[in-house]
VEXDREN-2710 file (C-alpha; in Angstrom, 1 decimal):
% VEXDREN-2710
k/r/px/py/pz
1/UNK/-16.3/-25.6/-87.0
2/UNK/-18.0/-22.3/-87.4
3/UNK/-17.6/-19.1/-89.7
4/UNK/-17.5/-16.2/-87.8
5/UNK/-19.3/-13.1/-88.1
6/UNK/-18.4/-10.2/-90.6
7/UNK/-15.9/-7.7/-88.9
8/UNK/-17.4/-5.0/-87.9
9/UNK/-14.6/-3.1/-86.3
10/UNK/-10.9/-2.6/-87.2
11/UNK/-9.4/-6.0/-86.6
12/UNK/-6.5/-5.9/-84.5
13/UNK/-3.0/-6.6/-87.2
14/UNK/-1.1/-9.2/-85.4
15/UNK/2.7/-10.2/-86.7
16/UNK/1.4/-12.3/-89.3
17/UNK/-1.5/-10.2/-90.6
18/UNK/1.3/-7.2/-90.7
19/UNK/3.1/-9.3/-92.5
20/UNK/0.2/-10.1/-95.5
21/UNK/-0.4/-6.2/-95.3
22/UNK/3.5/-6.0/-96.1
23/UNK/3.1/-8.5/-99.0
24/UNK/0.1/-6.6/-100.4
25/UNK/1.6/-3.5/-100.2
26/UNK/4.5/-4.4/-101.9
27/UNK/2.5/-6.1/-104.7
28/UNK/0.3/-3.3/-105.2
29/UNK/3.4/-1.1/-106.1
30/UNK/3.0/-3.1/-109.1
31/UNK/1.6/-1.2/-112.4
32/UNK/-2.1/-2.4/-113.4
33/UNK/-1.6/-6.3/-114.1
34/UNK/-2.4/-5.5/-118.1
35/UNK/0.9/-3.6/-117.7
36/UNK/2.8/-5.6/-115.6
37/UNK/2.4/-8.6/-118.2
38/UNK/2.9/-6.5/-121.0
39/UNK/6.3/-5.4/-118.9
40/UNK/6.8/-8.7/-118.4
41/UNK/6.7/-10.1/-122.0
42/UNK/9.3/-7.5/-123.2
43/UNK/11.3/-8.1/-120.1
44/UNK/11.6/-11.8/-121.1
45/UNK/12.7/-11.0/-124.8
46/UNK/15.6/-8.7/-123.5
47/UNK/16.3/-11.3/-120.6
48/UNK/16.4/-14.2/-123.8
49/UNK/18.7/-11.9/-125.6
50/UNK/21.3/-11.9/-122.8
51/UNK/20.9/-15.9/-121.9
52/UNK/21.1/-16.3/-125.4
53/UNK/24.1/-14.2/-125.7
54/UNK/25.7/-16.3/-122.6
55/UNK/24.7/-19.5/-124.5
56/UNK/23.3/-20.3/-120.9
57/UNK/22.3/-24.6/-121.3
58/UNK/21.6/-27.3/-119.4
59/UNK/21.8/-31.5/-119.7
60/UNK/18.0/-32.2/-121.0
61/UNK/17.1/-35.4/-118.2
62/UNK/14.9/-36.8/-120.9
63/UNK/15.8/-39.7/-122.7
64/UNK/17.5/-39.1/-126.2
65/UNK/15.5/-39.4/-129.1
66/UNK/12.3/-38.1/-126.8
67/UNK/9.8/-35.3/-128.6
68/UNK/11.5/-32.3/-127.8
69/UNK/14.8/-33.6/-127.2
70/UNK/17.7/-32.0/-128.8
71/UNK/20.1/-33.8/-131.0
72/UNK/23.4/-32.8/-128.2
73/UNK/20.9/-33.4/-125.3
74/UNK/21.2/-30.2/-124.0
75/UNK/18.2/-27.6/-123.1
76/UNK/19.6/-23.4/-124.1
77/UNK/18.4/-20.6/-123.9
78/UNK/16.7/-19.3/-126.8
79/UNK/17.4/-15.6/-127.5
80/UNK/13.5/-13.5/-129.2
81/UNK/16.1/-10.9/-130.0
82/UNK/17.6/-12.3/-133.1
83/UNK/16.1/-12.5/-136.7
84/UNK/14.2/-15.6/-136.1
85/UNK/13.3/-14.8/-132.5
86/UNK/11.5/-11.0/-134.3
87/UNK/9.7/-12.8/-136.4
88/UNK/8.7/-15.5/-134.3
89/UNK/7.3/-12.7/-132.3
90/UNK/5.5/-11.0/-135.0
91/UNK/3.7/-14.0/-136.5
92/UNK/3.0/-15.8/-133.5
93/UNK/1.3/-12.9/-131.5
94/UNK/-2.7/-13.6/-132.9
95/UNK/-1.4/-17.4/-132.5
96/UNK/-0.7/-16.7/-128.8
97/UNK/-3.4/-15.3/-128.0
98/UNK/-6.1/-17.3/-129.6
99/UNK/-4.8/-20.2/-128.7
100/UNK/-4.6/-19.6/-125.0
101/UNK/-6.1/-22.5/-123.5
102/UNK/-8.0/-21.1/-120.8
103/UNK/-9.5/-18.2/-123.4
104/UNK/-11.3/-20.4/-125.0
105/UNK/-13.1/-22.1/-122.2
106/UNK/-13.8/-19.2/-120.4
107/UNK/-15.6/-17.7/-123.7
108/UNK/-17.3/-20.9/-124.2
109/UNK/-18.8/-21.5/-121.0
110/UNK/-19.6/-17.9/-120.3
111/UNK/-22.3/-18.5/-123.2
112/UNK/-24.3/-21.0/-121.2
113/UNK/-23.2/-19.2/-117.5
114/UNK/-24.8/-16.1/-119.3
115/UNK/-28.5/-18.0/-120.1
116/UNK/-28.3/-19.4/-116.3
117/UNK/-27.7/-16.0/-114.7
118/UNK/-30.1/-13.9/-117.3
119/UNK/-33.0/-16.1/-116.4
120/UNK/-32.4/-16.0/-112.6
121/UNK/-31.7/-19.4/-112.0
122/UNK/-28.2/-18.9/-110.6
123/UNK/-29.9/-16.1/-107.6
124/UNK/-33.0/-18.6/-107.1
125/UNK/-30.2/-21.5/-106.5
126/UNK/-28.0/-19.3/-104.6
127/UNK/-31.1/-18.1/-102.3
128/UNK/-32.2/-21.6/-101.9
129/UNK/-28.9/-23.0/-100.6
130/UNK/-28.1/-20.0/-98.7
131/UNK/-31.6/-19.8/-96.9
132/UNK/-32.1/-23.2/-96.2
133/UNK/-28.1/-24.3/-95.3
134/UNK/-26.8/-24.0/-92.1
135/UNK/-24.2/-20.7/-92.0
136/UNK/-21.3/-22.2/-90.3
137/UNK/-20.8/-24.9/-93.4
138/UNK/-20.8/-22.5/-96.2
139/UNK/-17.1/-22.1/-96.0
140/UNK/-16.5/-25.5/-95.8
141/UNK/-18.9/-26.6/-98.4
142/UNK/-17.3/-24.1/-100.6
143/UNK/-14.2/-25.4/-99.8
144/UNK/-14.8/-28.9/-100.0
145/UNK/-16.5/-28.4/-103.5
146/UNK/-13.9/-26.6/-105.2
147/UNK/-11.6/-29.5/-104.2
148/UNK/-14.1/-32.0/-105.8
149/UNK/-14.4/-30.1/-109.1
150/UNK/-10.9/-30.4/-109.9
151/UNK/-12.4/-33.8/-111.6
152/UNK/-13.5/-30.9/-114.6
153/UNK/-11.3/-28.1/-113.4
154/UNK/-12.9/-25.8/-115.7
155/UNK/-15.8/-26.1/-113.5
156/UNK/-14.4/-24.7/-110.4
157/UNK/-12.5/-21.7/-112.5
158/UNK/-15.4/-20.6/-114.4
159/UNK/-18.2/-21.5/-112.2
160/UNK/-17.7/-21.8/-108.7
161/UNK/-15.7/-19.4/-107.7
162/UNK/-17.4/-16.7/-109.1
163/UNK/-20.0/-17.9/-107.7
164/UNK/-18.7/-18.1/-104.2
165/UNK/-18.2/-14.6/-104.1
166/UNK/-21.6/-14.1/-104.8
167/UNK/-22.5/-16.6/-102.0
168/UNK/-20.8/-14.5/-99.1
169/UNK/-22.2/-11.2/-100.5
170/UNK/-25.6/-12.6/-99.9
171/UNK/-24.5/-13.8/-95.9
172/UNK/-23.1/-9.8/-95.9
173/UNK/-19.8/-11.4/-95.7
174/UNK/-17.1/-10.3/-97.8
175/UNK/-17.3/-11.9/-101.2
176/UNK/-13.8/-11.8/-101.8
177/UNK/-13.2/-14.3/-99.0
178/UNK/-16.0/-16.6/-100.5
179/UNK/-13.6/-16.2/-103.9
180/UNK/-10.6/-16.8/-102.0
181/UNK/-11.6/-20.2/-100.4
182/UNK/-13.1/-21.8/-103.4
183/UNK/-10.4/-20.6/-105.3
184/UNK/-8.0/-22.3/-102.5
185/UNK/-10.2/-25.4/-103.1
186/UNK/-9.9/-25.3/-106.8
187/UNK/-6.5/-24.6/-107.6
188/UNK/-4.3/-24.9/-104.0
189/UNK/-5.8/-28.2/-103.7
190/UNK/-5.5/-29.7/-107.2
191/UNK/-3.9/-33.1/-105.9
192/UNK/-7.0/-33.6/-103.8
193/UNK/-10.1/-35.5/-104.6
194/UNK/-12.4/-38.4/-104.1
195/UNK/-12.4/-39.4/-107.5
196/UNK/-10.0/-39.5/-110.3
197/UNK/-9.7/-37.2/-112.7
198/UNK/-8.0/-36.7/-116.0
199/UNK/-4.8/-35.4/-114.8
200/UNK/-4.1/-38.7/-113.2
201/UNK/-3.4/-40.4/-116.3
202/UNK/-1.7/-38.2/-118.0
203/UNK/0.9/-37.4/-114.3
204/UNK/1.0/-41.6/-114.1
205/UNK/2.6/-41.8/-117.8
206/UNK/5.1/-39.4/-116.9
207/UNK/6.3/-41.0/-114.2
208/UNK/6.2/-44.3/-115.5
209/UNK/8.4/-43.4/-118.6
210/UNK/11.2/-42.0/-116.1
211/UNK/10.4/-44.5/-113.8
212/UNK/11.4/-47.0/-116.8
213/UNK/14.9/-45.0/-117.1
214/UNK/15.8/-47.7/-114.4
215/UNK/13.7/-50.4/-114.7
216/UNK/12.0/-51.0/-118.2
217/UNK/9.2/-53.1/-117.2
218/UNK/8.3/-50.9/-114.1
219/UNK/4.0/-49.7/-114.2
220/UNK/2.4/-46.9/-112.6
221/UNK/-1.5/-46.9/-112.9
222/UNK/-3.4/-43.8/-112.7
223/UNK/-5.1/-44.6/-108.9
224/UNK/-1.3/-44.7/-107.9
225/UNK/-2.1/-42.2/-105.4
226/UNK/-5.7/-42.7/-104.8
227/UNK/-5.6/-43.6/-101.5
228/UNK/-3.5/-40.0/-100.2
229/UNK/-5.9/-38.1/-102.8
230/UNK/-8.8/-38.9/-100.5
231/UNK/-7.6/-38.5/-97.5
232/UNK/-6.2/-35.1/-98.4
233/UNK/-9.4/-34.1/-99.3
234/UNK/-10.4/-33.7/-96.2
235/UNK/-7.2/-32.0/-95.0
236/UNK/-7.5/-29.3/-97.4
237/UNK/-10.9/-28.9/-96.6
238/UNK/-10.2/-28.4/-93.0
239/UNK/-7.2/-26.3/-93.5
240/UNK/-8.6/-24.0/-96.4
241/UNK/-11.9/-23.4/-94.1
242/UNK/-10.0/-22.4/-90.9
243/UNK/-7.4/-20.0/-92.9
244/UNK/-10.7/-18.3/-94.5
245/UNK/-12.7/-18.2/-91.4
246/UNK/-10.0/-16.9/-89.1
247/UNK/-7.3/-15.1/-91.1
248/UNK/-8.5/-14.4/-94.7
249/UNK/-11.8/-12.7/-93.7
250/UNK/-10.6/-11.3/-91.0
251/UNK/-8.0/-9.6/-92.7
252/UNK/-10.3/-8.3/-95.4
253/UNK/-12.6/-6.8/-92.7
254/UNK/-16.4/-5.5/-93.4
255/UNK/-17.3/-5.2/-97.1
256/UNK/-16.9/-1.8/-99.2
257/UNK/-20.0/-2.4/-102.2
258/UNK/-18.8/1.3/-103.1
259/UNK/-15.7/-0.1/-105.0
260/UNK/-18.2/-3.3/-107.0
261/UNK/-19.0/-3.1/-110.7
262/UNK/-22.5/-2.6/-109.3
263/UNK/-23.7/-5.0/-112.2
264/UNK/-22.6/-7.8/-109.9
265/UNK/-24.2/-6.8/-106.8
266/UNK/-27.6/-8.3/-106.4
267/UNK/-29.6/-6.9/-102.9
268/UNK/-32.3/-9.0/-103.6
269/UNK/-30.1/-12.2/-102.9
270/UNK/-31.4/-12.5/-99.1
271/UNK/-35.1/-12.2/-100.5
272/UNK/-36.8/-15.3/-99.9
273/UNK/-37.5/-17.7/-102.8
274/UNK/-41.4/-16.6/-104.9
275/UNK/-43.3/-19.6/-106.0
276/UNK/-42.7/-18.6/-109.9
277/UNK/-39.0/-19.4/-109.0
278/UNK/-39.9/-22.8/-107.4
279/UNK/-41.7/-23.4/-110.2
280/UNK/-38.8/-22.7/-112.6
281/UNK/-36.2/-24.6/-110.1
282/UNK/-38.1/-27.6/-110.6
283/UNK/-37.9/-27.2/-114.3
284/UNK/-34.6/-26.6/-114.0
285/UNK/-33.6/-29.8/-111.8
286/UNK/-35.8/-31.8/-114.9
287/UNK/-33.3/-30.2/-117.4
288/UNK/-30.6/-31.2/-115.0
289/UNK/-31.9/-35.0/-115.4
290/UNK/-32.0/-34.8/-118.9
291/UNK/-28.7/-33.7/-119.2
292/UNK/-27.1/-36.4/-117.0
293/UNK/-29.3/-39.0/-118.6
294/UNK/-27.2/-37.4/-121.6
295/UNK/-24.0/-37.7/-120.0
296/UNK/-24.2/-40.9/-118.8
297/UNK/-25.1/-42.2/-122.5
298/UNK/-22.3/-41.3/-123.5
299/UNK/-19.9/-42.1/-121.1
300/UNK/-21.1/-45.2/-119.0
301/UNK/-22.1/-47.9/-121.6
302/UNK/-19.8/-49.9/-124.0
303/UNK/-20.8/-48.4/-126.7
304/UNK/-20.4/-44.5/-125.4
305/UNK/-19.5/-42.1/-127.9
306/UNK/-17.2/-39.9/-125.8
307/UNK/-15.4/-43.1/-123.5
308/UNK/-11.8/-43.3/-125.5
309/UNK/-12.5/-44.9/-128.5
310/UNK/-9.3/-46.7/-128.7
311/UNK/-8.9/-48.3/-125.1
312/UNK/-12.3/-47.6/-124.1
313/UNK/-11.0/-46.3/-121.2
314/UNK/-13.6/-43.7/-119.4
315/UNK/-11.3/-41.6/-117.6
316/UNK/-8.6/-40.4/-120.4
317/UNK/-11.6/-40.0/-122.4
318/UNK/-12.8/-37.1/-124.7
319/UNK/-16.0/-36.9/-122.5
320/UNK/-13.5/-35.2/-119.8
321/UNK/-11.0/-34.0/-122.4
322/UNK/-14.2/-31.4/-124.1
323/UNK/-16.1/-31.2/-120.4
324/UNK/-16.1/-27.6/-121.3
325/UNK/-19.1/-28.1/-124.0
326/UNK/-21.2/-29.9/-120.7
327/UNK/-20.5/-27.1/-119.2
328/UNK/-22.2/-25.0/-121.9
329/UNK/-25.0/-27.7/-122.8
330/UNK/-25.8/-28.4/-118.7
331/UNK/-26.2/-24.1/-117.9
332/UNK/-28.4/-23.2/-121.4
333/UNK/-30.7/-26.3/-121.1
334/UNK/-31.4/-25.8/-117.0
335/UNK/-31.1/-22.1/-117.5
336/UNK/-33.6/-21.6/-120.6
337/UNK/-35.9/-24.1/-118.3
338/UNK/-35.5/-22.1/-115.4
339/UNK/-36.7/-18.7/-117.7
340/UNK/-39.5/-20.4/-119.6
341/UNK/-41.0/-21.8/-116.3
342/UNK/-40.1/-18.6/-114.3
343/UNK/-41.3/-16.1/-117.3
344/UNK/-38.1/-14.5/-117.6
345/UNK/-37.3/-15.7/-121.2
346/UNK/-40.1/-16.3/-123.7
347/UNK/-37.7/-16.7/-126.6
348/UNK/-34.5/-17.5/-128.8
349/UNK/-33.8/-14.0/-128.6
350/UNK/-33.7/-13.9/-124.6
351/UNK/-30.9/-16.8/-125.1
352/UNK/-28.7/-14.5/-127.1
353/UNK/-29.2/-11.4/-125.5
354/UNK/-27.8/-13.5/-122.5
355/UNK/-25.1/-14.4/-123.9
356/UNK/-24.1/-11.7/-125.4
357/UNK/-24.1/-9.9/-122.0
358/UNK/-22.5/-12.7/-120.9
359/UNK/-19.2/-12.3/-122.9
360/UNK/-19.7/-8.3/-122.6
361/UNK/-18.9/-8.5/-119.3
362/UNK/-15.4/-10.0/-119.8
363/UNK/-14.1/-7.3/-121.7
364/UNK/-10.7/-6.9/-119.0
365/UNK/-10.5/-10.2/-118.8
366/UNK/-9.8/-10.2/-122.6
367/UNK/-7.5/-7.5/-122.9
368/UNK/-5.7/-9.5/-119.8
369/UNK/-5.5/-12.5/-121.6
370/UNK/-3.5/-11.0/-124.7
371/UNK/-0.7/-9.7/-122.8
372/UNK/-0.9/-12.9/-120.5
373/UNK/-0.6/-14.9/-123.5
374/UNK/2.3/-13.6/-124.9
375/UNK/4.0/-13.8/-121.9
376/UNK/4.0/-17.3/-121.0
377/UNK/4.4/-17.9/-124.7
378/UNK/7.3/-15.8/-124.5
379/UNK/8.2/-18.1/-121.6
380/UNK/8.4/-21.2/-123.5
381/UNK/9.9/-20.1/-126.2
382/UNK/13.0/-18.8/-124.6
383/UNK/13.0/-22.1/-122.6
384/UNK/13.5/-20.4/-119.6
385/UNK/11.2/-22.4/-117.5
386/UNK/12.6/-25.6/-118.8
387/UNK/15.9/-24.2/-117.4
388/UNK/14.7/-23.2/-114.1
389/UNK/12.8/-26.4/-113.3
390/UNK/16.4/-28.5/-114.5
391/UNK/18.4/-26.4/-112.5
392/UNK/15.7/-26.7/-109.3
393/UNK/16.1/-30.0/-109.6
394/UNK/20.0/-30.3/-109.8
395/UNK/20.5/-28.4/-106.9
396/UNK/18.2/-31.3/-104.8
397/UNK/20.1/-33.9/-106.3
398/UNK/23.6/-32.2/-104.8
399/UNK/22.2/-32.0/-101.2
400/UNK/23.2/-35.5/-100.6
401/UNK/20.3/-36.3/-98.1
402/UNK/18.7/-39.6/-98.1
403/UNK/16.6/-40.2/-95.6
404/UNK/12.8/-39.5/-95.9
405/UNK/13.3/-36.0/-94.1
406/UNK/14.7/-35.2/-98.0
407/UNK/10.6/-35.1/-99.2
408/UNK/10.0/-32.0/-97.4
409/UNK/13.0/-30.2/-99.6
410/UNK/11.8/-32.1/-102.5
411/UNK/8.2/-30.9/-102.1
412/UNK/9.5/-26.8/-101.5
413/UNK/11.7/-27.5/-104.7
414/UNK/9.0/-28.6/-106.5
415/UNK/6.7/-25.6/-105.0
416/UNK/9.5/-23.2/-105.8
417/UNK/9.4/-24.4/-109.4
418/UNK/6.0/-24.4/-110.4
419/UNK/5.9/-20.7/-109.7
420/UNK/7.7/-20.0/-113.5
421/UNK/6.2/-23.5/-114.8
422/UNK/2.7/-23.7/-114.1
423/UNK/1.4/-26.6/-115.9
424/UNK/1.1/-29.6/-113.8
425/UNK/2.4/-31.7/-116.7
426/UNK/5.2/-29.6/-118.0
427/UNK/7.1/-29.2/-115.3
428/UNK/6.5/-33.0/-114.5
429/UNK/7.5/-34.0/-118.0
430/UNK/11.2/-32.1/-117.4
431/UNK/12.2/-33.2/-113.9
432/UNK/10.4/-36.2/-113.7
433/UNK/13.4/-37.8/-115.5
434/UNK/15.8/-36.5/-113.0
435/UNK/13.5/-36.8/-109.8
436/UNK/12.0/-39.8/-110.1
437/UNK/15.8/-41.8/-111.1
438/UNK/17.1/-40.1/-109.0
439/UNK/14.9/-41.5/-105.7
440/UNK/14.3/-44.7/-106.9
441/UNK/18.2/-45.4/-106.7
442/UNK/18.1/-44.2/-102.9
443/UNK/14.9/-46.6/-102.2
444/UNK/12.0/-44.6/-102.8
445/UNK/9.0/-45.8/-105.3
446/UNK/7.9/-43.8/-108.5
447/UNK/4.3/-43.8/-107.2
448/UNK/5.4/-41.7/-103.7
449/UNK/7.7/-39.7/-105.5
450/UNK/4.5/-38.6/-107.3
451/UNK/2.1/-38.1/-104.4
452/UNK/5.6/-35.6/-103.2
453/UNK/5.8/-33.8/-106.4
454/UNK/2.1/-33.1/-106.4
455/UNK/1.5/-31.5/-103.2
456/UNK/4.6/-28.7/-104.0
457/UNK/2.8/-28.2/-107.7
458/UNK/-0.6/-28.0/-105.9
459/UNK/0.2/-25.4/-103.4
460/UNK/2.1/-22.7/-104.8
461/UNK/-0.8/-22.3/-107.8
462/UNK/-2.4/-19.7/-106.2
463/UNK/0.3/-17.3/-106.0
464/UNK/2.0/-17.4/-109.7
465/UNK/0.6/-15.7/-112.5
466/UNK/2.2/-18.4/-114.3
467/UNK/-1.1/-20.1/-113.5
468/UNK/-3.1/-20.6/-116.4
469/UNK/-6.5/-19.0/-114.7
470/UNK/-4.7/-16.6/-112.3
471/UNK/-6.1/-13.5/-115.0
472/UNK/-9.4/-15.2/-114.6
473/UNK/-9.4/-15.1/-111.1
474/UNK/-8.1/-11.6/-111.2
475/UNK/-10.9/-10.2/-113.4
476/UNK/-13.6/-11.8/-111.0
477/UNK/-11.6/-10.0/-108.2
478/UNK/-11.6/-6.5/-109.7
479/UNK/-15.4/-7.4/-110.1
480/UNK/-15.8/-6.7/-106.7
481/UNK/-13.0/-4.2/-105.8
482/UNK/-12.0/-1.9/-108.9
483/UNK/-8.9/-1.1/-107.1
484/UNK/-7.8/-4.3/-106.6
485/UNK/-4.0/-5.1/-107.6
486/UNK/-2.2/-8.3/-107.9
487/UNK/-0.4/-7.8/-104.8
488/UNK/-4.1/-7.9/-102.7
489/UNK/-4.6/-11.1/-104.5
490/UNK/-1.3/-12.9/-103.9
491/UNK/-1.8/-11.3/-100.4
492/UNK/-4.9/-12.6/-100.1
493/UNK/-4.1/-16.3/-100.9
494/UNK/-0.5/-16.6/-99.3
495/UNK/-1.6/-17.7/-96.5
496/UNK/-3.5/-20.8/-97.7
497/UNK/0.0/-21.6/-99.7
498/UNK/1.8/-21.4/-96.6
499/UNK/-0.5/-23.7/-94.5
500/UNK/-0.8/-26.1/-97.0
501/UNK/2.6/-26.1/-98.0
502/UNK/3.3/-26.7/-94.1
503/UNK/0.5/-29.3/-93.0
504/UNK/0.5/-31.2/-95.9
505/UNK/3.6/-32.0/-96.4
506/UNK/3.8/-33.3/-92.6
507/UNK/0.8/-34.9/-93.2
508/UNK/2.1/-37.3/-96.5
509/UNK/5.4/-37.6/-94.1
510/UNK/3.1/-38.7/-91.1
511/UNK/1.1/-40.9/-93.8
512/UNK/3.7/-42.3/-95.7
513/UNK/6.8/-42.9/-93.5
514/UNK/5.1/-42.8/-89.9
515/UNK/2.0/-44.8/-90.5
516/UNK/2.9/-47.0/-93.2
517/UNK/-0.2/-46.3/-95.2
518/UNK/0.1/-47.0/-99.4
519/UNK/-0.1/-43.8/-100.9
520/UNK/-2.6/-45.8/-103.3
521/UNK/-3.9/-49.1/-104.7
522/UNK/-0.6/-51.3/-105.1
523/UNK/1.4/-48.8/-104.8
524/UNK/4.7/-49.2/-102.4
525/UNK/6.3/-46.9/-100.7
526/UNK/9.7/-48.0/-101.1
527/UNK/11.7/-49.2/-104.1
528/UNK/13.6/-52.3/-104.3
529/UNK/15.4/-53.0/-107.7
END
């Protein structure tokens, strides 16, 4: 496979790319996304008043007497224009915001990515994998890598992507399509990976519990779909490459710097690597040691502070629950190496001015997240998503199909959904009781009924601002072009949704029902009661 080179004349705007420029244009009629979520929280209040005022409900599938289950088993709409729902709204609003999950792991781990890129050891690392790597597997490096970093998803959010786009500017490619495919990695391929990660566990419990709605002894492990994990690694990696190489930066066409933040545009980045930064790399990579020496200690023996300290289990662990703080510990230790090797920090002080920059810099972001907040706050209060995701799920249940040709509705249904639930686990908590019942009693197991629902929840992530680190990803995009909208990013990533919506599901159809393969460790693919 090979990247082609940066466009250097208009490229010619087949059917499809017409159709993206349609998209974009449609999503850049949008106000400035601080507005449109701000339009969006008061639009949800008024559209809670009238649900409310309908007494719009559903049956709740989960079991009665479950957390969260009301006492007539039904799911309504909650109205935020009553008494209560006012002063929910006015004493909740700080609440919302501060506790925004991604907020504070962004803040957190911009401390330490500030030290690392201060000192210069993110452009010496840069430079030295982009000098000495072969062109044509950058994008699928990238790719590949965001995929893998869903282990620590934080990682990929905060870290690589970001960092992609920094990447392609150095090639003098466009560093939006560097963002694009790592954040295709990261997010639109969230069910992919060699290893397993936290969200395994916590998907596997889910699906176990409704699984046990039929059959109360029934066990799904968390490597129930280890086996389709891996090999869809390499799918996405494929897929994600081609749809950057040869629509996605093709589309975006040469590079306009004039429309950066010029703070994040380096033209020293092609400069070859000076011995002071060897010296400070190799500093840098003894840091690195350290820190793993330190993670390992903690994690790999018996006795390791962060493994669960309950089941001992290393996986649903707190050393992967608070990966956030390596994240901080692994970029001050190798970046304050890095500086004190290189000469570009001689003291504490050096460390705080980088931070302090660091978390200067985010200052849209910020604002962003406050409207974003109250939004999907908003959201879940009204239990409109709840609603949605029931009603999704209903609908499948009346089509009446049986045969394994019903996945590839299940899958859109469950794509369809996740754009107004975005959390994996959320939206798996309300219709796994209804799904996974539901396919068992026509012959299909709880553990391929999972590896389904996945791939829908993976693939539509990187169109919905319902995503948790969509603002995130829209900041770094405005980084790079001021006049970005959200239509240019939704634009921008539709396609990868599409193809992996697409090839992956024929692919898990091909696996599953063609081949015969286990979709994991034990796992069967059909159900037999």
């Amino acid at each position: 496979m090979a990247d082609s080179p940066p466009a250097t004349t208009a490229p010619k705007r087949n059917a499809f790319t017409r159709f993206l420029d349609g998209v974009e244009w449609l999503g850049n009629l949008l106000p400035h996304p601080v507005t449109l979520f701000a339009l969006l929280a008061v639009g949800i209040v008024f559209l809670s008043g009238l649900f409310g005022y309908l007494e719009v409900a559903v049956p709740d599938p989960r079991p009665a007497g479950a957390k969260g289950v009301a006492e007539d088993g039904m799911i309504r709409a909650v109205s935020l224009m009553d008494g209560d729902g006012v002063r929910r709204i006015f004493t909740g609003l700080v609440g919302n915001f501060t506790g925004f999950a991604p907020l504070g792991v962004v803040l957190v781990a911009m401390l330490g990515v500030g030290v690392a890129e201060k000192s210069g050891l993110l452009s010496a690392a840069v430079r030295s994998m982009v000098l000495g790597a072969p062109k044509h597997l950058v994008t699928v490096a990238i790719v590949f890598a965001g995929i893998i970093s869903n282990t620590a998803s934080e990682v990929g959010y905060v870290v690589l992507i970001p960092l992609a786009a920094a990447i392609f500017y150095a090639l003098g490619r466009h560093p939006l399509a560097g963002m694009a495919a790592a954040f295709a990695g990261v997010s639109g391929g969230y069910s992919a990976n060699l290893l397993i990660g936290t969200i395994d566990p916590l998907l596997a419990g889910i699906t176990q519990e409704a699984a046990r709605l039929l059959n109360p002894d029934y066990v799904v492990v968390a490597t129930a779909n280890w086996y389709f994990m891996v090999a869809s690694t390499f799918l996405i990696t494929l897929i994600g490459s081609l749809v950057t190489i040869y629509i996605v930066e093709p589309k975006l066409g040469e590079y306009d710097a004039s429309r950066a933040d010029p703070t994040v545009l380096d033209d020293s980045m092609m400069n070859q690597i000076e011995d002071r930064e060897r010296k400070g790399l190799r500093w840098a990579g003894i840091a690195l040691l350290g820190v793993l020496a330190l993670m390992a200690l903690t994690l790999l023996p018996e006795w390791g502070v962060l493994r669960n300290p309950e089941t001992g289990d290393r996986i649903n662990a707190p050393f992967f629950k608070g990966f956030v703080v390596w994240i901080l510990i692994f970029f001050i230790a190798t970046g304050y190496a890095y500086g004190r090797a290189a000469g570009t920090m001689k003291s504490d002080r050096d460390v705080i001015d980088a931070m302090a920059a660091a978390l200067s810099s985010l200052g849209l972001y910020i604002v962003l997240v406050f409207f974003a907040a109250q939004f999907v706050a908003f959201f879940g209060w009204t239990n409109l998503g709840a609603i949605t995701a029931v009603t999704g799920a209903t609908f499948l249940q009346e089509t009446g199909l049986t045969g394994p040709a019903l996945f590839f509705l299940f899958i859109l249904v469950c794509a369809v959904i996740n754009l107004s639930l975005g959390s994996a686990s959320a939206q798996w908590a309300v219709t796994a009781p209804i799904f996974v019942p539901m396919l068992m009693l026509i012959g299909y197991s709880p553990e391929v009924i999972q590896a389904a629902y996945r791939i829908g929840d993976s693939t539509t992530n990187i169109i919905t601002p319902m995503m948790s680190y969509f603002g995130l990803i829209l900041a770094w995009a405005t980084r790079y072009d001021k006049n970005l909208g959200v239509g240019t990013l939704i634009a921008m990533m539709l396609p990868y949704t599409i193809f992996f919506l697409t090839l992956w599901s024929l692919f898990f159809f091909l696996w599953t029902f063609v081949l015969g393969i286990p979709v994991g460790p034990g796992s069967p693919t059909y159900y037999t009661s």
